[in-house]
N, C-alpha and C positions, 0 to 999 in steps of 0.2 A: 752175130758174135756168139759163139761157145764160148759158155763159162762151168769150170768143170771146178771141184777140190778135190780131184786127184789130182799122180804126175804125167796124166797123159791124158789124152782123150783116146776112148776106146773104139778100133776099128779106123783110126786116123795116123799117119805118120809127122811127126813134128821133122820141120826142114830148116826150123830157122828158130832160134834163141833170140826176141828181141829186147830181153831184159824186164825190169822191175816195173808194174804199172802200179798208180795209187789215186785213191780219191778218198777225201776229206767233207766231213762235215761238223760245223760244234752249231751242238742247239744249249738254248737255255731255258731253265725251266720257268714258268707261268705264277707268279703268287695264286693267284683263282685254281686253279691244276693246283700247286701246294697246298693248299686249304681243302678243297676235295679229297685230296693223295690223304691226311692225316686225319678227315673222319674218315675214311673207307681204310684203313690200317685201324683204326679202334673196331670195327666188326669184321676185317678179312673181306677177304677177295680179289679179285683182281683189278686193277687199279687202271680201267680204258684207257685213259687222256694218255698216260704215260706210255701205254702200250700201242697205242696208234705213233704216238712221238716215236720213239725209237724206229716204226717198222718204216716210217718215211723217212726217218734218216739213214738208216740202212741202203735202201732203193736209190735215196740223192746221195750216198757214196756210190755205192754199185755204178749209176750213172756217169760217173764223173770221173771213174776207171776205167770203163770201158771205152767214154771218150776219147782216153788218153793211150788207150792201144788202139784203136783207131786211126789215132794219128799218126803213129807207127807201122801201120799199114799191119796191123795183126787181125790172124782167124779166128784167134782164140785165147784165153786167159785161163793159165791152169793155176792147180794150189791157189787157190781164189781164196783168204781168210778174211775175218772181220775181228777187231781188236777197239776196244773202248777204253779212255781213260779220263774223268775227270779233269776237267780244266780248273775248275772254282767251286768254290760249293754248287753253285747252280747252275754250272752247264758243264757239259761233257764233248767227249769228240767222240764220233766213231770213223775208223779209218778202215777201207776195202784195200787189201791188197795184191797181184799173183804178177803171174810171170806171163809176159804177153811172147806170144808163137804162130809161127807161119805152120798151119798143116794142108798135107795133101791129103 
């Protein structure tokens, strides 16, 4: 599966518009992770535990959009974005989204 964030894939002709493909995930954060996250904000840096969280839920949306053009019988997912929003104080969603396409 090509997954592009442009409107095209380059050197490919799209043949077929299959529509909106998406995938979901919502994590919640960890008190332990929390306690960590607010001494390592009192001296800076980069805060791992969080940084690992997000980059796996990134990949299990990715996964779970691609599934779903998949199913659609698509080549490819262009305009591929990633959008986050807060669900609660302590978890969040991140949602994968593009346009799944048949190309030759």
């Amino acid at each position: 599966m090509i997954l592009v964030n442009t409107d095209e894939v380059y050197g490919k002709r799209i043949t077929k518009v299959l529509g909106l493909v998406r995938g979901n995930t919502i994590r919640a954060r960890h008190i332990g992770r929390d306690i960590k996250a607010a001494l390592k904000n009192l001296v800076g840096g980069e805060i791992t535990d969080y940084t690992k969280m997000m980059a796996e839920s990134r990949e299990q949306a990715l996964d779970r959009m691609v599934e779903e053009a998949e199913q659609l019988g698509a080549d490819a997912v262009i305009n591929v974005r990633f959008t986050t929003s807060m669900i609660m104080q302590s978890a969040s969603e991140i949602l994968a989204y593009g346009t799944a396409v048949k190309i030759e």
